[in-house]
C-alpha positions in Angstrom: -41.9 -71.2 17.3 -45.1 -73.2 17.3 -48.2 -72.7 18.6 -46.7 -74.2 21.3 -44.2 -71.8 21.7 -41.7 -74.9 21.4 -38.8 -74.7 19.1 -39.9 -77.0 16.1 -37.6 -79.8 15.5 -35.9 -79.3 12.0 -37.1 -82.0 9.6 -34.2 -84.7 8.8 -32.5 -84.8 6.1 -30.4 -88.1 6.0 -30.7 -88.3 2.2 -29.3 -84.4 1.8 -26.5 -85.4 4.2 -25.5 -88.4 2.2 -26.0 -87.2 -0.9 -23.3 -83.8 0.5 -20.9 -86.5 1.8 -20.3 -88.4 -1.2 -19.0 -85.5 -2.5 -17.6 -84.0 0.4 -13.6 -83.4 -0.4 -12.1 -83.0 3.4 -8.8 -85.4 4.1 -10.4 -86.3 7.6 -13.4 -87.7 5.6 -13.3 -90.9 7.2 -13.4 -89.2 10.4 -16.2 -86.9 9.7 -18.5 -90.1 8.8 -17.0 -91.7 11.8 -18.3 -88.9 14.2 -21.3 -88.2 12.5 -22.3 -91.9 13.1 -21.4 -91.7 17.1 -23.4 -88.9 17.1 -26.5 -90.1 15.1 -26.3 -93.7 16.9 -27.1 -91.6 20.4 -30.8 -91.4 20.2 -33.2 -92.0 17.4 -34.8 -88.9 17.6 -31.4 -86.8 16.5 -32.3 -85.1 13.0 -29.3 -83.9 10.4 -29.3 -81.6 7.8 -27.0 -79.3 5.8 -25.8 -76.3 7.9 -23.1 -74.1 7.3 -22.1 -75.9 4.4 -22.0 -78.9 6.4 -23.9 -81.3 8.2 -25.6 -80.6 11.4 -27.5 -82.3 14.2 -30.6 -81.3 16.1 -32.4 -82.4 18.9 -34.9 -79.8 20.1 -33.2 -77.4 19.1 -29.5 -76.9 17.0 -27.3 -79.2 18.8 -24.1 -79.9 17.1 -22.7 -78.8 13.9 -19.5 -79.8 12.0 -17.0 -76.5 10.6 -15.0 -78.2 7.6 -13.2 -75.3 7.0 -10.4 -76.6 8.8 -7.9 -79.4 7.1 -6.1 -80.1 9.7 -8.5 -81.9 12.0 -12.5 -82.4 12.0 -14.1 -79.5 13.8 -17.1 -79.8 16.2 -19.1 -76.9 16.9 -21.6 -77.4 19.6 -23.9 -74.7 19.7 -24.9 -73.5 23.7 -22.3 -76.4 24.8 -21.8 -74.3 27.5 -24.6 -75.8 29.1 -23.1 -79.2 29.1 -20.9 -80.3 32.4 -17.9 -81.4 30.2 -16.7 -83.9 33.1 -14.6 -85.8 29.7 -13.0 -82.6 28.7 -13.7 -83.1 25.3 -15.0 -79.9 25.2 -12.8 -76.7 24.3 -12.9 -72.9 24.5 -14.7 -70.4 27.0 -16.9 -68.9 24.6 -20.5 -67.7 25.9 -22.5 -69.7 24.1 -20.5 -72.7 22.1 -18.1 -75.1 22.9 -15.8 -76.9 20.2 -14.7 -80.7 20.0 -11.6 -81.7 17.6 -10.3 -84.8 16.4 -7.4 -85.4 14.5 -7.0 -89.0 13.4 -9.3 -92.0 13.5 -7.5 -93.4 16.6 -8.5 -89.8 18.2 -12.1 -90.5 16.9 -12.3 -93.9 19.0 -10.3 -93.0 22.0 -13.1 -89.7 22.5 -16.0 -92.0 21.2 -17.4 -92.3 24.4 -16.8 -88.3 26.1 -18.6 -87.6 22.5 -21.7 -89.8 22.9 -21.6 -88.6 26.7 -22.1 -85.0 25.7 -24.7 -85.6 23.3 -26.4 -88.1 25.8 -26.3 -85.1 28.0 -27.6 -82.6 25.4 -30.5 -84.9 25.0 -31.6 -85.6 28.4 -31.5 -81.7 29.2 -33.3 -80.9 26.0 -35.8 -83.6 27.3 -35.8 -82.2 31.1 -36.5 -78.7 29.8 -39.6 -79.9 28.4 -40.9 -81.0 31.7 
């Protein structure tokens, strides 16, 4: 924590990400770009890094990180997504703390574009109402 006692933000790493997904070997590669885009195109202020062995997005805090252990579809973990409404649906399981998004084809990607910019949207503005 800082001084503060705010979480700090965790520095971006854009170049790390890149450099992880040129040589990133996952059949849904295409669609992991593809998401990772939507979700960095949100708000300016989202930060990536590698996580996991993967990249991951913050915004005050841990927000969304991708599992690519699975082949079979791109993985979305969100991390406390159980504090997000889910009105889209996107969201999946009755975990605790996390909620998980999946997409399985490039036409998945664009038809849940929008319930996945939603959620982040969401994330962000209660990461920035917390702050208040």
């Amino acid at each position: 924590m800082a001084a503060n006692n705010k979480p700090q933000q965790p520095v971006n790493k854009t170049e790390e990400v890149e450099e992880f997904m040129d040589k990133l070997d996952h059949p849904f590669k295409a669609e992991v770009y593809a998401v990772r885009n939507i979700i960095k195109n949100v708000n300016r202020d989202i930060t990536e890094q590698i996580k996991w062995a993967a990249p991951s997005f913050s915004y005050k805090g841990y927000m969304v990180t991708f599992n690519l252990w699975a082949k079979q579809h791109v993985h979305l973990v969100f991390h406390n997504g159980a504090i997000l409404t889910n009105e889209s649906g996107l969201l999946e399981g009755d975990y605790p703390d996390r909620r998980m998004a999946y997409f399985s084809s490039m036409d998945n990607v664009k038809l849940k574009r929008a319930a996945l910019e939603g959620a982040v949207r969401e994330w962000v503005k209660l990461k920035d109402h917390e702050e208040q």
